[in-house]
N, C-alpha and C positions, 0 to 999 in steps of 0.2 A: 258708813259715813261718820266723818269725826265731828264733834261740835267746834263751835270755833275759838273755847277754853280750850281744849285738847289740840288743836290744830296750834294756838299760842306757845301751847307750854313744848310740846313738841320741839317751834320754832326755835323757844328759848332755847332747850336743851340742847338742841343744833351747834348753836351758835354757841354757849358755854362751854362744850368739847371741842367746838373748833379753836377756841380761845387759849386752849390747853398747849393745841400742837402747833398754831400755825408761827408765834414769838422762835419758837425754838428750833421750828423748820426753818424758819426767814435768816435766824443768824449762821444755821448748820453752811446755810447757803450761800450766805456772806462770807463765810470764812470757810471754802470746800475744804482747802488744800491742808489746813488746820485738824477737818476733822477726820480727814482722812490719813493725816498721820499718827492722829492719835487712835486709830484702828490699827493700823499699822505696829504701834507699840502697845498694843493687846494683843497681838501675835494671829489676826486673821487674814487669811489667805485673801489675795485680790481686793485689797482693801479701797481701792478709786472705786472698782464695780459696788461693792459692798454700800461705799458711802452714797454714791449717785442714787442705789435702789432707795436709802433709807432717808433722803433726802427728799430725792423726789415723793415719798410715801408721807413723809413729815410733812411737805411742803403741798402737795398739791391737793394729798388727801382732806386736807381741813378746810379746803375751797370748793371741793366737791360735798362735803359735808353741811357745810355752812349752805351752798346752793341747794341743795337735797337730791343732786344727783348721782346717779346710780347705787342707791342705800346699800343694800346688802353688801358688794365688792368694795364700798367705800367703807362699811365699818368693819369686815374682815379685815383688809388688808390694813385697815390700825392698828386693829387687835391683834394681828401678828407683830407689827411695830411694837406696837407695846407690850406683850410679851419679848419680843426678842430684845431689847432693848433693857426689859426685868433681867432675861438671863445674863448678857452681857455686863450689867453692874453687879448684880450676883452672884452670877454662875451658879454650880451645883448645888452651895449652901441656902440658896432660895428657898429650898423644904423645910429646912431646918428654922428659918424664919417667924415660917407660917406659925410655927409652932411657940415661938416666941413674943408674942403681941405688943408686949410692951417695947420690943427693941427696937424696933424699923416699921415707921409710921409711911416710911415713904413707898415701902413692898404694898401696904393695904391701901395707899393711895391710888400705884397702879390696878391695884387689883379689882379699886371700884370705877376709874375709870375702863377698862374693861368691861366691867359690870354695864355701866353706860350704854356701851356699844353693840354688847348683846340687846338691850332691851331697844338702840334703833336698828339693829339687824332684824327684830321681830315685830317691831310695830310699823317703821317704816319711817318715813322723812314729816306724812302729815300733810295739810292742805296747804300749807304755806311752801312749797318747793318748786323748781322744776320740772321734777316728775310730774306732780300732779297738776301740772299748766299744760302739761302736754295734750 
């Protein structure tokens, strides 16, 4: 049982990650056709299917997140998002990054909101969600 500081901050952090994906989701979405040609000129295969999955993953994930349902499948599949979306602006020299700290503030960005995601994959959404109205 959480208190209802922990049940708060929980909330916040919800809502703080959702805040991350759902501006960037909203516009992927506005502008489909846009971003799927610009998939298109990064040379990936089926790039309409490609854009709808990561769209709709941008877009609806941060609504199920913010709501707190279904935790675990909702901060996977970010966390795939947000990795694939690392490799995609990276690609393979993402290692070599890592190793470079001072260069790319925007790799340890991702890499804490990941961070994020793991700890509501393990703690859960909290008293303030859906889930737990259930």
């Amino acid at each position: 049982m959480l208190s209802r500081s922990e049940d708060c901050a929980l909330f916040l952090g919800r809502v703080f990650v959702a805040a991350l994906f759902l501006p960037s989701g909203f516009s992927k979405l506005m502008a489909f056709s846009a971003f799927a040609a610009s998939l298109r000129a990064k040379g990936l295969p089926y790039p309409e299917v490609v854009a709808g999955i990561l769209v709709a993953a941008e877009f609806l994930g941060p609504l199920a997140l913010f709501i707190g349902l279904w935790p675990r499948v909702t901060a996977l599949a970010l966390v795939v998002l947000t990795a694939g979306t690392l490799w995609l602006s990276h690609g393979p020299s993402v290692f070599s990054l890592i190793l470079r700290p001072g260069q790319n503030g925007e790799l340890f960005e991702r890499l804490a909101i990941i961070g994020g995601l793991l700890f509501y994959f393990s703690s859960g959404p909290g008293g303030w969600s859906r889930t737990s109205l259930r």
